[in-house]
C-alpha positions in Angstrom: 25.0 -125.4 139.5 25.4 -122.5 141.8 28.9 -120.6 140.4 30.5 -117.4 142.1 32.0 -114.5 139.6 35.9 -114.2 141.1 37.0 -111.6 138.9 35.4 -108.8 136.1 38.0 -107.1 133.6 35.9 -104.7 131.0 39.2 -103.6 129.6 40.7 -107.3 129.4 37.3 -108.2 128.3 37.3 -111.7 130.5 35.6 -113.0 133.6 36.3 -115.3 136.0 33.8 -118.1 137.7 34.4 -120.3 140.4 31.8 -123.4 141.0 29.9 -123.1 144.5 27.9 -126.3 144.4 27.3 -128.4 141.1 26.7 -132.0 140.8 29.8 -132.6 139.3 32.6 -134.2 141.5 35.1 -131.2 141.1 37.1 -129.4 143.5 38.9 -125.8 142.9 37.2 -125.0 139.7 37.8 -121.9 138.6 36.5 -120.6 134.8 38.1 -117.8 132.8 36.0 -116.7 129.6 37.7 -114.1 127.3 36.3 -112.1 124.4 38.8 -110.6 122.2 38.1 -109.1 118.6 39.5 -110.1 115.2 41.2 -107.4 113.9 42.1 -109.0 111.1 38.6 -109.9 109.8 36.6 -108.1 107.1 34.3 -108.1 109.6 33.5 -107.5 112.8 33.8 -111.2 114.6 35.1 -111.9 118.0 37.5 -115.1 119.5 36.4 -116.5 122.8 38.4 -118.5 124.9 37.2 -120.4 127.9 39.6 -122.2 129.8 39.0 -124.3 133.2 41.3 -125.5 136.3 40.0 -128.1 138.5 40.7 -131.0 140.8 39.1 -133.9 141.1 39.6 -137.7 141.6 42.2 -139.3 139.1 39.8 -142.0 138.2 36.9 -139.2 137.3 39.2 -137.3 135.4 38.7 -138.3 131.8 34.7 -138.3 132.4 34.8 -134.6 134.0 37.4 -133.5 131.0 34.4 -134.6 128.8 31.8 -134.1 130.0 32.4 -130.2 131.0 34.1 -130.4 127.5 31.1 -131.2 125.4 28.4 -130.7 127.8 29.2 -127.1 129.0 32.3 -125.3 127.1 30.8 -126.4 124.0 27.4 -126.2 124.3 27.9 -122.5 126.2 29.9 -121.4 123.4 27.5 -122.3 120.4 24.6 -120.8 122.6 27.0 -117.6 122.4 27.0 -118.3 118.6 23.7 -118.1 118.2 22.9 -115.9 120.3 25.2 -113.2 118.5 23.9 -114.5 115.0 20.4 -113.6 116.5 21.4 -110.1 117.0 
């Protein structure tokens, strides 16, 4: 997957990711990830958001929903996880 960063906010703390090429049949996919702390945790933790827009063919939808559901959101997120618990 080839993916192009569209927008960088430090302040904001989010990023934005468009999909060049990928082997998925998607169209206009753009990715924003956010990283905002939890102020009202004991300690220091951190909620991330990651929301997508795309377009694709109505009869791959419910595949592509899935699979970028469980195969990249989730699997990104808990690599994040661990990465962080790592630390």
């Amino acid at each position: 997957m080839v993916e192009s960063l569209l927008a960088l906010d430090d302040h904001a703390r989010s990023l934005t990711y468009g999909i060049v090429s990928s082997p998925y049949a998607v169209r206009s996919y753009r990715a924003t990830l956010r990283a905002l702390p939890v102020t009202a945790a004991a300690t220091a933790e951190t909620y991330v958001g990651w929301s997508v827009t795309f377009a694709c063919d109505p009869a791959d939808t419910d595949e592509l929903t899935e699979t970028l559901r469980t195969g990249i959101f989730t699997a990104g997120l808990r690599g994040l996880a661990d990465h962080c618990r790592a630390r």
